[in-house]
N, C-alpha and C positions, 0 to 999 in steps of 0.2 A: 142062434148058433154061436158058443164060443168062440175066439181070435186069439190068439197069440199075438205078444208085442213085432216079432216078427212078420205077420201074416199081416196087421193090420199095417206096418211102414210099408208093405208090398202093396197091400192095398189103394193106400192113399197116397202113397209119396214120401211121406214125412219120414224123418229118421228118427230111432229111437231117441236121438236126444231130444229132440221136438218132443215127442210125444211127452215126454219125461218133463220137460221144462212147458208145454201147456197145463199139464198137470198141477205143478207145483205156482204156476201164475191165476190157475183158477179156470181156464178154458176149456177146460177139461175136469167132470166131476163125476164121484160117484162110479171110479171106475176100480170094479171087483178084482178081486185077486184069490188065488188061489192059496190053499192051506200053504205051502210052502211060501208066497210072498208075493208070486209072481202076477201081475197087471193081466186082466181077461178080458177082451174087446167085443162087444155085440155088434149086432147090424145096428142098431140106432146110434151108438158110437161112429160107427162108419160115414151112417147119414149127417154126423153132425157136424164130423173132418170133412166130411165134403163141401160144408156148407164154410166153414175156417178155412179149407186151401183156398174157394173161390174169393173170399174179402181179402184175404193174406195175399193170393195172386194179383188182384185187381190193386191193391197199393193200401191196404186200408190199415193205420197205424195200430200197433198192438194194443196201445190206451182205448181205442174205441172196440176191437175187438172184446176184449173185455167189459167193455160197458154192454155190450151186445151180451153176448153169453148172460152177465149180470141178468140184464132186462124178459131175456128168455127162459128164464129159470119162476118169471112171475106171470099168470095168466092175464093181470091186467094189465100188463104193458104192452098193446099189441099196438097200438098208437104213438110210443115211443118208438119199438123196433120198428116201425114201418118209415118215420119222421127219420130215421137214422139212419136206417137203408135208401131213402130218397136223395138224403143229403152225400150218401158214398155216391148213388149211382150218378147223382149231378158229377160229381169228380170225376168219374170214369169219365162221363163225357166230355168232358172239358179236358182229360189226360188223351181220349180218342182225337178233339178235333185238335191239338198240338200234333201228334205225333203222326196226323196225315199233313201239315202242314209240312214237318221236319222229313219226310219221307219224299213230298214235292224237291224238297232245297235238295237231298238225297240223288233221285232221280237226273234231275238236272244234273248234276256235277259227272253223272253217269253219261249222260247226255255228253257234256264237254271234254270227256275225255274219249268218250267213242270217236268226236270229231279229230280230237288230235288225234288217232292213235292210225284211222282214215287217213288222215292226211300222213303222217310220218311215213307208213307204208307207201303210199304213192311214190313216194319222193327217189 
């Protein structure tokens, strides 16, 4: 099923300048247009922004995005893109166990000011 440049930023999130500027960086290929000019999105496009917002979401620099797409465009690199994806999802974890770490210092100050705020009332 066709997509419109619109239908698919609804889709997926991204604004047509994304889309536009994936495009033109190469992470996005091979996408049809219409007699007049205009960009036509399929579900495998869709499937593949989904798979771009999740590395894009998680932190994963646009250099490597790109090597990714690269890598995925050849059927024997199935042993790179995996060695790549290993090395993002280490990050993720390593971005998770900081940011429960920063979420304790968080809580806590939550904590300290619950106490004062206890106490002020009393008073």
């Amino acid at each position: 099923m066709p997509y419109t440049p619109g239908e698919i930023a609804e889709k997926t999130g991204f604004s047509l300048d994304t889309l536009r500027y994936y495009e033109r960086i190469g992470l996005l290929e091979n996408v049809s247009r219409t007699a007049g000019g205009q960009r036509i999105f399929t579900d495998n496009d869709i499937a593949w922004l989904s798979i771009l917002r999740c590395l894009r979401d998680t932190g994963m620099p646009i250099a490597q995005m790109r090597r990714y797409a690269e890598l995925s465009r050849d059927t024997t690199t199935v042993t790179e893109r995996r060695e790549l994806l290993e090395d993002h999802d280490t990050k993720i974890g390593l971005r998770i166990d900081e940011l429960i770490l920063q979420r304790a210092h968080v809580r806590e100050k939550i904590r300290y000011y619950q106490s004062v705020d206890v106490g002020a009332r009393e008073e």
